[in-house]
C-alpha positions in Angstrom: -15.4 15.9 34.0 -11.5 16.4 34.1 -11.4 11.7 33.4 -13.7 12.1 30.4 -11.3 15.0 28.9 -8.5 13.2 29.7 -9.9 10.0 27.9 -10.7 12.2 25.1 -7.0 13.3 24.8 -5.8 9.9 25.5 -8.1 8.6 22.4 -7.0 11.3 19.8 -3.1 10.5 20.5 -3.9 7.1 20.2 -5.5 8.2 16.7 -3.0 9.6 15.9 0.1 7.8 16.7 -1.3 4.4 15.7 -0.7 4.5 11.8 3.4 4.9 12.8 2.9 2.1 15.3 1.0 -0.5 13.4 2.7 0.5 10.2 1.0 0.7 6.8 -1.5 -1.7 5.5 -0.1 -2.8 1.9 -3.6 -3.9 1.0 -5.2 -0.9 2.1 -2.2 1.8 0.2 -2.9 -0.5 -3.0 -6.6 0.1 -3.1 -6.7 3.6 -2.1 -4.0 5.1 -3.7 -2.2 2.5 -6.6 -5.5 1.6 -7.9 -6.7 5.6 -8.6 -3.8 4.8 -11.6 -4.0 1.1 -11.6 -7.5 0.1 -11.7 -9.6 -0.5 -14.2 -10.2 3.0 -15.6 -6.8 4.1 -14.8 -4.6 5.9 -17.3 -1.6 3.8 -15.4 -2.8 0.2 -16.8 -4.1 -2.3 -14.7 -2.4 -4.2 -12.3 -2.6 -6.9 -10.0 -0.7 -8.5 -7.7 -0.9 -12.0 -9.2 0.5 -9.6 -12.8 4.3 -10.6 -11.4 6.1 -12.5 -9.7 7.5 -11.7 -6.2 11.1 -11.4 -7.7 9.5 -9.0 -10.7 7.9 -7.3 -7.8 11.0 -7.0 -5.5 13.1 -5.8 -8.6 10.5 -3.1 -9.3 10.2 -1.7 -6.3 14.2 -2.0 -5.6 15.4 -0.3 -8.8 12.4 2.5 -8.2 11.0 1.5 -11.9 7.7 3.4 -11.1 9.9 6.8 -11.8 10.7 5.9 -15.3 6.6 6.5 -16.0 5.8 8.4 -13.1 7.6 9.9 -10.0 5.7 8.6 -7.1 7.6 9.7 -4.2 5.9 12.8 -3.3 2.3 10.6 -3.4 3.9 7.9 -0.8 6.1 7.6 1.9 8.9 4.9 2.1 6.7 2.8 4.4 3.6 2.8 2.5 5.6 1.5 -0.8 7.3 -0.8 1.8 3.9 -2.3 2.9 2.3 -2.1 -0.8 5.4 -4.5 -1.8 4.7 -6.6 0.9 0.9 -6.8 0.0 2.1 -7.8 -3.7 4.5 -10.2 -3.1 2.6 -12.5 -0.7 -0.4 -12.6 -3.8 1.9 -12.5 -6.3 1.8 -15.2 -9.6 4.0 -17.5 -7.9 3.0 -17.1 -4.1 0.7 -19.3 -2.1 -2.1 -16.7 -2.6 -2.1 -15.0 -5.7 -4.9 -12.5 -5.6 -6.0 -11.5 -8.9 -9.1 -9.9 -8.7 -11.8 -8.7 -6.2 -10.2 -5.8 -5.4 -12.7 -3.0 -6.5 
């Protein structure tokens, strides 16, 4: 009894330490939480990641452009908005896999 409580703990710190050691899925922060603004019916505009280009992309997320509209920072931490520009500039315009639609 005492190894299947133990593998119970071991399994819930696992849960729970694995987002900080895998990091955030850009993909993943982009559908669930960008796109609530962002998608189709979204009062943000749509957006994709094939909209820009990875340097529009870069510059957006570097100069925190989001604020001017929106302040964001309270919604995502540093690493999620780290992954989400990851996600958009590998299917960005000019990347080898723009990704324009299929999302939801």
């Amino acid at each position: 009894m005492r190894t299947g409580k133990g593998l119970i703990v071991a399994a819930a710190l696992a849960l729970v330490l694995a987002p900080g050691l895998y990091g955030a899925d850009g993909k993943a922060v982009f559908t669930g939480k960008c796109l609530e603004c962002h998608g189709a019916s979204g009062a943000g505009g749509k957006v994709m990641p094939a909209k820009y280009a990875v340097r529009q992309w870069q510059r957006f997320f570097g100069e925190n452009r989001h604020a001017r509209k929106l302040d964001i920072s309270s919604r995502f931490t540093q690493e999620e908005l780290d992954a989400v520009l990851e996600y958009l500039s590998n299917h960005a315009a000019d990347s080898e896999k723009p990704e324009a639609a299929g999302l939801r």
